[in-house]
Structure formats: C-alpha cells, structure tokens
Residue, then its C-alpha position, 0 to 999 in steps of 0.5 A: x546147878x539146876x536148882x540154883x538157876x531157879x532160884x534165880x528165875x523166881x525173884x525175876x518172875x516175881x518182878x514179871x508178875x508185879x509189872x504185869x499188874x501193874x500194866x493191867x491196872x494203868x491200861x483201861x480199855x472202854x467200849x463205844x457205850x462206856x465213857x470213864x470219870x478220871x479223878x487224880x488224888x481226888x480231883x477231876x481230870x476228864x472225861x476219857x474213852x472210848x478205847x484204850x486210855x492209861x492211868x497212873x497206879x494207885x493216884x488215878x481212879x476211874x469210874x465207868x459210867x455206861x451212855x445207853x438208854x436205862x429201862x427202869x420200871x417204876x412200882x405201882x403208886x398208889x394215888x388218889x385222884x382230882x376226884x377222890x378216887x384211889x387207884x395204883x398207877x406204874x409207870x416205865x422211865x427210860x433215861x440216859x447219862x449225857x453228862x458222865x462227869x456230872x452223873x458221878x459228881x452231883x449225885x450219888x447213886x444217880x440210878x436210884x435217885x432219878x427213880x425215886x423223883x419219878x415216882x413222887x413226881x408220878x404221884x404228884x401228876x396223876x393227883x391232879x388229874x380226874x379218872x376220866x382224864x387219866x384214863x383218857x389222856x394218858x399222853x398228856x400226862x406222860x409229856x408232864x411227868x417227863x418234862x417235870x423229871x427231866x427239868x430235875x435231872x438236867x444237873x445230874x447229867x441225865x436225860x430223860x427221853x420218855x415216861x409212859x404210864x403202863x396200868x391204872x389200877x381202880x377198885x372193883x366197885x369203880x369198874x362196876x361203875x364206869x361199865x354202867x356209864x358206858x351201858x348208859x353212854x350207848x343206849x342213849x347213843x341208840x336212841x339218838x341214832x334211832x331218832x335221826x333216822x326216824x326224822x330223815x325217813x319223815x322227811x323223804x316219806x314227806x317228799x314222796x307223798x308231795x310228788x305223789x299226790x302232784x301227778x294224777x294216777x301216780x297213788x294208783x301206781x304205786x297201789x298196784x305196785x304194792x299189792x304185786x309185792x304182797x302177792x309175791x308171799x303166802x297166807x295174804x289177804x288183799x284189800x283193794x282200797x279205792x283209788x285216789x283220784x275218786x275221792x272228789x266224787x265222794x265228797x260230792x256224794x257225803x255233801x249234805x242235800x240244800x234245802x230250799x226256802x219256801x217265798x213268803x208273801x210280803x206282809x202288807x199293813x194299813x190300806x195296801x191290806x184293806x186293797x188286797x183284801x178287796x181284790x181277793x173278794x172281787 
C-alpha cells in the first residue's frame, strides 16, 4: 500500500515542481534602481517596475535595464595637440539611462557604445586645444566633451551628466621644457617685483629729502639720529660730517676773490692833448 501511494504523490509532485517554475518564471520582482523592457512575441509593450510585475511564459521577455549612475573609466588616448605635442589623456565618464526603453531598442550594447563615442570625441576635443589650454583649462574642456557625448546619446536614452579629464600624460623632454619656462616665468616676476619696489622706495626717499631739506635743523636731526643707530654696534667708525645748514658759509668761502680794475686816464687827442701837456709843464 505504501509504495503504491507513492506512486501516486510522484505524478502530483511532478505537476507541483512544473507550476512552481512556471510561477517563478511569470512573477519578476525589480528593485527601486531597476526598470524591466516588456517585449511580447517580439513587440514592445512597456516599461514595467519597480516591484513585482507578472509575465506570460514563454511569450513575455524582459529585460532588466539598471538607472543608476555608470562610472566607466576611459583608457588613455593617445593625441596630439593644436600644437603639435603628443601626449595621453584618460578621462572618467559618468552616465545614466533615463530612457530604458530606448537604451534596449536604439542601440545594442549601449555601455560600450557610449564609451567608445567618448574616447573619439575626447580625442577630437583635446586635438584642437593647445598644451597650455589643455593643462589650464581642463573644464572647458570637460563641459565640450560632455556636451558633444550627450547631444549623441540623447536617442539612446542616456544621460550624460559629467566627464572630467583625470591625467595628461607629456614626454620627458616637454616637462623639461615647460619647467624652464616656468624658472623664466619667475625670475622675471622677481625682477618686476624687485623694480616696483626700488621705484616706491625712490619715490618715499624722494618725499623725505623734500620735508627734509624744507625745515632747518631737520638734516641734523636725523644726523645724529643715525650716528645713535650706528653706536649701538661694535667695530664702527664715526665720521661726523658737517651740518647742512653751514653749506651756505662754504659757498661764500669757495667764491672766488673780485679783482677790481685799475681807472684809466681817458686818452685826449688834438688840442684838449697840447692843453694837458701845458698844464703839466706849468
């Protein structure tokens, strides 16, 4: 009797196992961050998820498509530059499908296919662009790569929300250069910075002597003020140099002697001569 009930359990465990798979395969649970593309017999039908959606066996086909953000790190390119410089540039795309249904229908593999139109259009970007710019102006640079990727992806149903260059990569011999100029960029900035100051320490050296030389006694002052600053260390020898204000009895004292002139007796001709001549006989 035993044996012979079961017998009769296997057919209907047969028949359990078979619903339960059936039930598995019509019951699709998707998270928050999942959205599932519904095809039947080849069609579209919609967009389902989250939660738990039912399919048709075997007529229904799903495909899982995740939203979140993709992080996909572009290999280094290498490029040459506007002006003739060969270097290798890598970048980090970030992306994210808005449009599942377009992601599965208008592409194939959309992962690959947005990472490979990034790299070209990298490549393209940085071509056009100097060293200088591309070391400097990196965010111009990423805001035209992403908006150039996006613009392409848009009818896949992707989003492009960043792509920021991460390393530029220049020969030996470029760096070496580049470290030259900036050595040059600085000593000249150094002498520029050295002049400024050399011109406003004439100009206030300037202002001084004209308040000093204005006030009499005011060279003195500041004389003695000086001599009290050089006492102060070891090993000095003091001159002391004579005022100012006795300048003006040196100038007298250096001006050379006026010779005067001898009056010379006015020469006389014809008979005012003979009439002198007389007189000085008388």
């Amino acid at each position: 009797m035993l044996f012979r009930w079961i017998e009769n359990l296997v057919p209907l465990a047969g028949v359990f196992v078979a619903l339960a798979a059936l039930l598995k395969m019509a019951v699709k649970v998707f998270p928050e961050y999942e959205r599932g593309v519904l095809f039947r017999l080849g069609r579209l039908v919609a967009v389902k998820g989250p939660g738990l959606i039912l399919v048709i066996p075997f007529i229904d086909k799903v495909i899982r498509v995740p939203l979140r953000i993709v992080v996909d790190n572009v290999p280094p390119q290498e490029v040459i530059t506007k002006d003739n410089v060969t270097c290798k540039v890598n970048a980090v795309l970030y992306y994210r499908v808005t449009e599942p249904d377009k992601a599965v229908i208008n592409v194939e593999k959309y992962h690959e296919a947005t990472s490979q139109f990034a790299q070209t259009t990298m490549r393209s970007v940085v071509g056009q662009a100097d060293l200088d710019e591309l070391l400097s102006e990196r965010d111009r640079l990423n805001r035209r790569i992403q908006e150039i990727v996006d613009s392409a992806t848009d009818p896949w149903g992707i989003k492009v929300t960043a792509v920021e260059i991460r390393d530029v990569i220049i020969p030996v011999e470029m760096q070496r250069a580049i470290a030259r100029q900036a050595e040059a960029e600085r000593d000249r900035r150094a002498v520029v910075i050295q002049a400024d100051g050399e011109k406003q320490a004439a100009k206030k050296i300037a202002e001084a002597t004209e308040i000093l030389t204005r006030v009499n006694g005011a060279m003195t002052l500041r004389m003695l003020r000086t001599i009290s600053e050089s006492a102060n260390q070891e090993s000095n020898t003091i001159l002391f140099p004579i005022p100012m204000e006795l300048s003006h009895l040196l100038t007298k004292w250096t001006e050379p002697p006026v010779v005067k002139q001898e009056e010379k007796k006015p020469e006389t001709t014809g008979a005012w001569k003979e009439t002198w001549a007389a007189d000085e006989e008388v």
